[in-house]
KETORDO-421070 format. One record per residue: residue in three letters; x, z, y of N, C-alpha, C in turn. Coordinates in nm, 3 decimals, decimal comma, always signed. Atoms other than C-alpha are relative to their C-alpha. Example, Ala and Ser with C-alpha at 12.3 -4.5 7.8 and 13.67 -1.06 7.14 Angstrom:
REM KETORDO-421070
{site ALA; {+0,089; +0,000; -0,119}; {+1,230; +0,780; -0,450}; {+0,090; +0,000; +0,120}}
{site SER; {-0,082; -0,006; -0,119}; {+1,367; +0,714; -0,106}; {-0,077; +0,073; +0,109}}
This chain:
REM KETORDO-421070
{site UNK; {+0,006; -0,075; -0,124}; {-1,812; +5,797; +1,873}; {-0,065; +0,135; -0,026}}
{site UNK; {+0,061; -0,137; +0,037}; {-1,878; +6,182; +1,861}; {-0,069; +0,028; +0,144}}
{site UNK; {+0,074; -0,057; -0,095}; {-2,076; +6,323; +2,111}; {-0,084; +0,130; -0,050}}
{site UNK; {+0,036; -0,106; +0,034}; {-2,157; +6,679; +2,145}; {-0,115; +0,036; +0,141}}
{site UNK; {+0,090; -0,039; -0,099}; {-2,483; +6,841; +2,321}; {+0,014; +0,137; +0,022}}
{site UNK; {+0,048; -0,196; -0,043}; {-2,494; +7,213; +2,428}; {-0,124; +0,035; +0,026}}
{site UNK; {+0,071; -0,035; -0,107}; {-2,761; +7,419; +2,507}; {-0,056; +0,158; -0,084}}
{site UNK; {+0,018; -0,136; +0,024}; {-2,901; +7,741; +2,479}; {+0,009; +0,116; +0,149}}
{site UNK; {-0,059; -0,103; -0,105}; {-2,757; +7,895; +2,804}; {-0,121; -0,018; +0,087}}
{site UNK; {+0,132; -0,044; -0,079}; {-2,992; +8,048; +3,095}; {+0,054; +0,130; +0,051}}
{site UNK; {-0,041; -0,157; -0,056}; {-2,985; +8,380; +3,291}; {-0,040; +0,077; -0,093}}
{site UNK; {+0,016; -0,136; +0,057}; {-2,946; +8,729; +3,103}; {+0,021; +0,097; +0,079}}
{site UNK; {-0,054; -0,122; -0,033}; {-2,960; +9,050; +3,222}; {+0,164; +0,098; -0,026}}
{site UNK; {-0,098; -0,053; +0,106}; {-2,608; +9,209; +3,150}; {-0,046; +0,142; -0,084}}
{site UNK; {+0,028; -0,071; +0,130}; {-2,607; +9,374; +2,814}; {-0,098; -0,093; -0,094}}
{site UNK; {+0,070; +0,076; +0,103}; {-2,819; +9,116; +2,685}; {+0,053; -0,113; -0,086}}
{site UNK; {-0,068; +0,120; +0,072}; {-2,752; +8,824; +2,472}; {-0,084; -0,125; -0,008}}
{site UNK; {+0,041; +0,157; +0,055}; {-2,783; +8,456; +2,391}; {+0,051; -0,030; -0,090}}
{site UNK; {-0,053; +0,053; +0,093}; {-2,695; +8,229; +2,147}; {-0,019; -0,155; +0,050}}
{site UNK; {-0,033; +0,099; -0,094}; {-2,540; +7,909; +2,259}; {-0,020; -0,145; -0,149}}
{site UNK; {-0,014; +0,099; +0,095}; {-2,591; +7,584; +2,035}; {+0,107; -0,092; +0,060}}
{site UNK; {-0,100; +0,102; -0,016}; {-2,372; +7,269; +2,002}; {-0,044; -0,120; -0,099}}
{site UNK; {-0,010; +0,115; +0,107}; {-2,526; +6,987; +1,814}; {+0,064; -0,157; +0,032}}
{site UNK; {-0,071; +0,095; +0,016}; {-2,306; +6,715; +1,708}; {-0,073; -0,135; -0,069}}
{site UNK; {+0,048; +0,078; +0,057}; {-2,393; +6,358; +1,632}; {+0,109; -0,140; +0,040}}
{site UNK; {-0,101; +0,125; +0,043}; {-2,190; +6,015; +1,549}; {+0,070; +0,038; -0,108}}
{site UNK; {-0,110; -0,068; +0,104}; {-1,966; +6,223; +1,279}; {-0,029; +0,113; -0,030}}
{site UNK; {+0,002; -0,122; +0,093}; {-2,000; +6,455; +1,028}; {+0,057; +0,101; +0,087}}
{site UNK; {-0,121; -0,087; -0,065}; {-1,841; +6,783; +1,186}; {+0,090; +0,115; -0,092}}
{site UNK; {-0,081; -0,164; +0,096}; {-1,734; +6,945; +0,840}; {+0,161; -0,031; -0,021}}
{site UNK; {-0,117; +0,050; +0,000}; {-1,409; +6,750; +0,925}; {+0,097; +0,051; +0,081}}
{site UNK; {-0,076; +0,021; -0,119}; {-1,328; +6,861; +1,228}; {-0,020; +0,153; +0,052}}
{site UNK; {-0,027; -0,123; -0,056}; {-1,209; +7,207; +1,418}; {-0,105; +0,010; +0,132}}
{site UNK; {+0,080; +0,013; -0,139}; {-1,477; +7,309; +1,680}; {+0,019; +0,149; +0,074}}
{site UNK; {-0,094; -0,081; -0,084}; {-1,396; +7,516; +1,970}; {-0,167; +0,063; +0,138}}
{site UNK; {+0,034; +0,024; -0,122}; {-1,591; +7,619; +2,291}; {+0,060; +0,126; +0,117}}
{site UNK; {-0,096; -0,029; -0,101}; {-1,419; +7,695; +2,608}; {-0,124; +0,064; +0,076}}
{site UNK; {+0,097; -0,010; -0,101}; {-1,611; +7,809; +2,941}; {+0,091; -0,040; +0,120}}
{site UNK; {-0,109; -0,004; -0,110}; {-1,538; +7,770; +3,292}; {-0,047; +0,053; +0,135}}
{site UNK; {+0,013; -0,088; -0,146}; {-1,600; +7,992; +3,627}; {-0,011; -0,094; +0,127}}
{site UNK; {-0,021; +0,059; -0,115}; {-1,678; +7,877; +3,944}; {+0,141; +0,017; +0,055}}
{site UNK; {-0,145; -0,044; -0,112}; {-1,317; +7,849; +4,148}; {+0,115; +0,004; -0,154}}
{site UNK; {-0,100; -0,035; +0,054}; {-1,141; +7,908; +3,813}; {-0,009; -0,134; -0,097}}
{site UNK; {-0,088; +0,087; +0,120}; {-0,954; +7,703; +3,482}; {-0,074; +0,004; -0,084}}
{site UNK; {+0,079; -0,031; +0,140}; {-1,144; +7,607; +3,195}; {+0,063; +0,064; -0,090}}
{site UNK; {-0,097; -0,086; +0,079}; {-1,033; +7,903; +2,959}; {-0,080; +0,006; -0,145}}
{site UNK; {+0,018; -0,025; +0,138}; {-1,026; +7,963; +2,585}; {-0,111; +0,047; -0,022}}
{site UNK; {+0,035; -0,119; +0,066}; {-1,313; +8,167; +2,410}; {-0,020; -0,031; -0,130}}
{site UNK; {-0,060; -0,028; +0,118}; {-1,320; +8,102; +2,065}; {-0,033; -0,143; -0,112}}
{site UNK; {+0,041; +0,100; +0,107}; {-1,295; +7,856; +1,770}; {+0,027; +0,006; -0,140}}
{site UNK; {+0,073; -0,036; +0,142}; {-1,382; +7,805; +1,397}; {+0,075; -0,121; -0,037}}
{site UNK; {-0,039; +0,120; +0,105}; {-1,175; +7,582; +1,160}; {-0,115; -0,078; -0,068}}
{site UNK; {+0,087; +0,060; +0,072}; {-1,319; +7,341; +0,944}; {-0,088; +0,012; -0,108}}
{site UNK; {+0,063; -0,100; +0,101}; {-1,375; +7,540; +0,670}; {-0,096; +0,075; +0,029}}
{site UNK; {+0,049; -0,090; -0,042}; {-1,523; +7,774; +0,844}; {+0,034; +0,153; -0,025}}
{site UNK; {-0,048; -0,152; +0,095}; {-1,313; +8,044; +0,647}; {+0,095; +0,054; +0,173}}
{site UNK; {-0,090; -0,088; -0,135}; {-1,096; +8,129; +1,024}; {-0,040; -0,009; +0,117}}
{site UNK; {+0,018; +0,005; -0,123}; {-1,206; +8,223; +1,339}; {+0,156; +0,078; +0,100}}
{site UNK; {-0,102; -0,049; -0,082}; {-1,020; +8,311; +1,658}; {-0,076; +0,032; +0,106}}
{site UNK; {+0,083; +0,016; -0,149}; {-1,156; +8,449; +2,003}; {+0,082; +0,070; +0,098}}
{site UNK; {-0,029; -0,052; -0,122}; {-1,036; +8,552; +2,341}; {-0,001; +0,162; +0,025}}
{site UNK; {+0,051; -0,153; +0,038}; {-0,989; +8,901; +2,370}; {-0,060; +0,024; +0,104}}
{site UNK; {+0,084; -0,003; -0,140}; {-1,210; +8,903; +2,696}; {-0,133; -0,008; -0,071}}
{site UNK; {+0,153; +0,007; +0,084}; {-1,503; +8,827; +2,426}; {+0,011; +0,047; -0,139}}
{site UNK; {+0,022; -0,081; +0,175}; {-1,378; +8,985; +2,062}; {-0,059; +0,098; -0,004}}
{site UNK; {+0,143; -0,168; +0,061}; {-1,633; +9,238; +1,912}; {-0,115; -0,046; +0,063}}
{site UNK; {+0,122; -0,026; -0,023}; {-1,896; +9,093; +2,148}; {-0,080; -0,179; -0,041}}
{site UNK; {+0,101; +0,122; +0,030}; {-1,958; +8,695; +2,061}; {+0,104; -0,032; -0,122}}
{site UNK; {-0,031; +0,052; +0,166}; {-1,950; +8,531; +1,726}; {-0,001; -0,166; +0,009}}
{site UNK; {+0,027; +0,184; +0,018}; {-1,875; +8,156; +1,654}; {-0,046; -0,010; -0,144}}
{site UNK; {+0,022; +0,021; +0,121}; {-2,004; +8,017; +1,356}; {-0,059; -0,143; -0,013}}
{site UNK; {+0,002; +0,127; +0,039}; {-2,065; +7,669; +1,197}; {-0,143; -0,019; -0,080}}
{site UNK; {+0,119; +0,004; +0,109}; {-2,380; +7,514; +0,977}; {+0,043; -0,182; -0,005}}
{site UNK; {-0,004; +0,189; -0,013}; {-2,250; +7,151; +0,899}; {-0,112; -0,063; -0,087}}
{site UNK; {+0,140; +0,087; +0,086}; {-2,565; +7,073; +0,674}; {-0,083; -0,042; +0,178}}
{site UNK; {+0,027; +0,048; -0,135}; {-2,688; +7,051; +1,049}; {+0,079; -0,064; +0,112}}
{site UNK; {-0,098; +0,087; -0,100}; {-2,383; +6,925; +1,228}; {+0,001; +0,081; +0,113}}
{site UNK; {+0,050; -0,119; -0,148}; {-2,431; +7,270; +1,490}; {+0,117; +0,104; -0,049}}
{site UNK; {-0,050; -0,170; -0,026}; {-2,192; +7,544; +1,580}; {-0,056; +0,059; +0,108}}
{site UNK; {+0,054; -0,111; -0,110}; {-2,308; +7,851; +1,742}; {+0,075; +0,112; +0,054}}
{site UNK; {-0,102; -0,064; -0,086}; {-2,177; +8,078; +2,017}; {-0,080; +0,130; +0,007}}
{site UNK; {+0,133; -0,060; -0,054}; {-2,400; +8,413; +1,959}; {+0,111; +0,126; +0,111}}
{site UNK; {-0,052; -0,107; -0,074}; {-2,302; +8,653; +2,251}; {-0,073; +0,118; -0,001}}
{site UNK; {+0,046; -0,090; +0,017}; {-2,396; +8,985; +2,268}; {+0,074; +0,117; +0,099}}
{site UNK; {-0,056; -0,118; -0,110}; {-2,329; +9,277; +2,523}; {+0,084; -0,119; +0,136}}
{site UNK; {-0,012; +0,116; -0,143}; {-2,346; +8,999; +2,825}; {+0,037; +0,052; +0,144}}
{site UNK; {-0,009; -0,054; -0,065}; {-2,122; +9,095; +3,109}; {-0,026; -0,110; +0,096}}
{site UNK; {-0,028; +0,064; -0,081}; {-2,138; +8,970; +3,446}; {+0,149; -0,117; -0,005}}
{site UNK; {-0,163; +0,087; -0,010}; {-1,797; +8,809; +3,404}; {+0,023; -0,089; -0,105}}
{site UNK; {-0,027; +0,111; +0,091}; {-1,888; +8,566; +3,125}; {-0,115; -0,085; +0,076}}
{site UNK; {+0,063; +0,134; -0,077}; {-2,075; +8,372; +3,390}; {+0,103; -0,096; -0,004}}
{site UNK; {-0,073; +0,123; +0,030}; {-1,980; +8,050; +3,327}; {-0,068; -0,126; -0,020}}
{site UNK; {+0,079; +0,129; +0,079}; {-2,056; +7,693; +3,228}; {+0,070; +0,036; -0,129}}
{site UNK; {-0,107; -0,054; +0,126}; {-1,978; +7,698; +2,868}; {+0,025; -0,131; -0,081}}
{site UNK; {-0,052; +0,121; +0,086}; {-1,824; +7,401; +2,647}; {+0,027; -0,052; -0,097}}
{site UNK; {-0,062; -0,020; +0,189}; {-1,811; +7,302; +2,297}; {+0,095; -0,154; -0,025}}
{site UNK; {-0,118; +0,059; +0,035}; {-1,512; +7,101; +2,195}; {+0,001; -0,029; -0,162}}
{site UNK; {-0,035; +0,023; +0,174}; {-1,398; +6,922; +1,858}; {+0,105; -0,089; +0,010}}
{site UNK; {-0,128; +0,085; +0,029}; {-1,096; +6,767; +1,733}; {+0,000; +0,004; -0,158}}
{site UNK; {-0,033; -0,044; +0,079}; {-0,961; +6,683; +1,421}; {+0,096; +0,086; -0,046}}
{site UNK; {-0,107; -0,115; +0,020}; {-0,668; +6,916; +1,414}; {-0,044; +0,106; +0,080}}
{site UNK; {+0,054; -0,127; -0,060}; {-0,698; +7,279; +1,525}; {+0,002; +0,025; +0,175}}
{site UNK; {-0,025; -0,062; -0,132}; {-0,794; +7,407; +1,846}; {+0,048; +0,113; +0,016}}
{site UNK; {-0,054; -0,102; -0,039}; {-0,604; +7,657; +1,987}; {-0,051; +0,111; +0,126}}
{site UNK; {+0,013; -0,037; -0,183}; {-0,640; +7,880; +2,338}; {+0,084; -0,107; +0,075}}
{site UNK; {-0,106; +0,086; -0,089}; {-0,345; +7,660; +2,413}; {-0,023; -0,143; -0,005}}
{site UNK; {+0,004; +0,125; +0,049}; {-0,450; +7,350; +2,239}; {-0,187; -0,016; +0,038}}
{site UNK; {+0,103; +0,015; -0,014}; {-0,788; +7,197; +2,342}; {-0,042; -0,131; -0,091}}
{site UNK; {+0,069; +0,099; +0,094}; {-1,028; +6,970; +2,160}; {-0,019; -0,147; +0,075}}
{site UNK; {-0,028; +0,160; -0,073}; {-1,031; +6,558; +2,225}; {-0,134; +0,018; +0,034}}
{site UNK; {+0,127; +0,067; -0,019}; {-1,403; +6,539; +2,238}; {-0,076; +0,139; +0,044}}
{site UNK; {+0,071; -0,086; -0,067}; {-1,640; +6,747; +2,471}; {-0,110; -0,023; +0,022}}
{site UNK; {+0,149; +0,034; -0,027}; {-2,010; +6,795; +2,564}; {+0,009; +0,052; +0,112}}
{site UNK; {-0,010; -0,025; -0,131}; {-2,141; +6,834; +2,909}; {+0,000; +0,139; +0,090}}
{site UNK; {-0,042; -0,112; -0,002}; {-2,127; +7,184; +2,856}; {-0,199; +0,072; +0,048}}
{site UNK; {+0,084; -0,073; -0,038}; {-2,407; +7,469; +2,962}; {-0,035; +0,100; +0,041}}
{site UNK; {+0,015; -0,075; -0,090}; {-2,492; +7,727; +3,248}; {+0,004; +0,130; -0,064}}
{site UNK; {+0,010; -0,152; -0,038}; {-2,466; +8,093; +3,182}; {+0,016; +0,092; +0,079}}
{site UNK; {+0,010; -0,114; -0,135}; {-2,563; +8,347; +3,448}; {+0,001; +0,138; -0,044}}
{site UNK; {+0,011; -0,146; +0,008}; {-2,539; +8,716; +3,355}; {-0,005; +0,055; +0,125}}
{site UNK; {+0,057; -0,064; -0,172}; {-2,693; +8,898; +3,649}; {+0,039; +0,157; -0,027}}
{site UNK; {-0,031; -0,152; +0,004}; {-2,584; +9,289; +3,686}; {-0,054; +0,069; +0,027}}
């Protein structure tokens, strides 16, 4: 059984940043594609970016490229979401995802955590 925790998220000023954790536990995660989504009040849980297994390919949303970074540490079983230049409009809950095959924008991950609050205030 995998089970993923989030946390990190909280209010920022916009322009500021966080850095979002994701630790994983039941399974190794240097197996597996990890992803995390977000999702808006009123709106669709949408893409923002994910990290192969390797860790050699990322991908992100172009609503967040240039300003957040994904990145992996499987000696800890943690990927991280660092954001940076925090607009109002990445308020969100945010979600980290894993599968063994790739996540996509289109393709989502089997296994999810309960996700975690971000407020950017303006």
């Amino acid at each position: 059984q995998v089970q993923l925790v989030e946390s990190g998220g909280g209010l920022v000023q916009a322009g500021g940043s966080l850095r979002l954790s994701c630790a994983v536990s039941g399974r190794s995660i240097s197996n597996y594609h990890m992803g995390w989504f977000r999702q808006a009040p009123g709106k669709e849980r949408e893409f923002v970016a994910t990290i192969r297994w390797s860790g050699g390919s990322t991908s992100y949303a172009d609503s967040v490229k240039g300003r957040f970074t994904i990145s992996r540490e499987n000696a800890k079983n943690t990927v991280y979401l660092q954001m940076n230049s925090l607009k109002p409009e990445d308020t969100a809950v945010y979600y980290c995802s894993a599968d063994g095959i790739p996540i996509t924008a289109t393709r989502r991950g089997k296994y999810w955590g309960q996700g975690t609050q971000v407020t950017v205030s303006s």
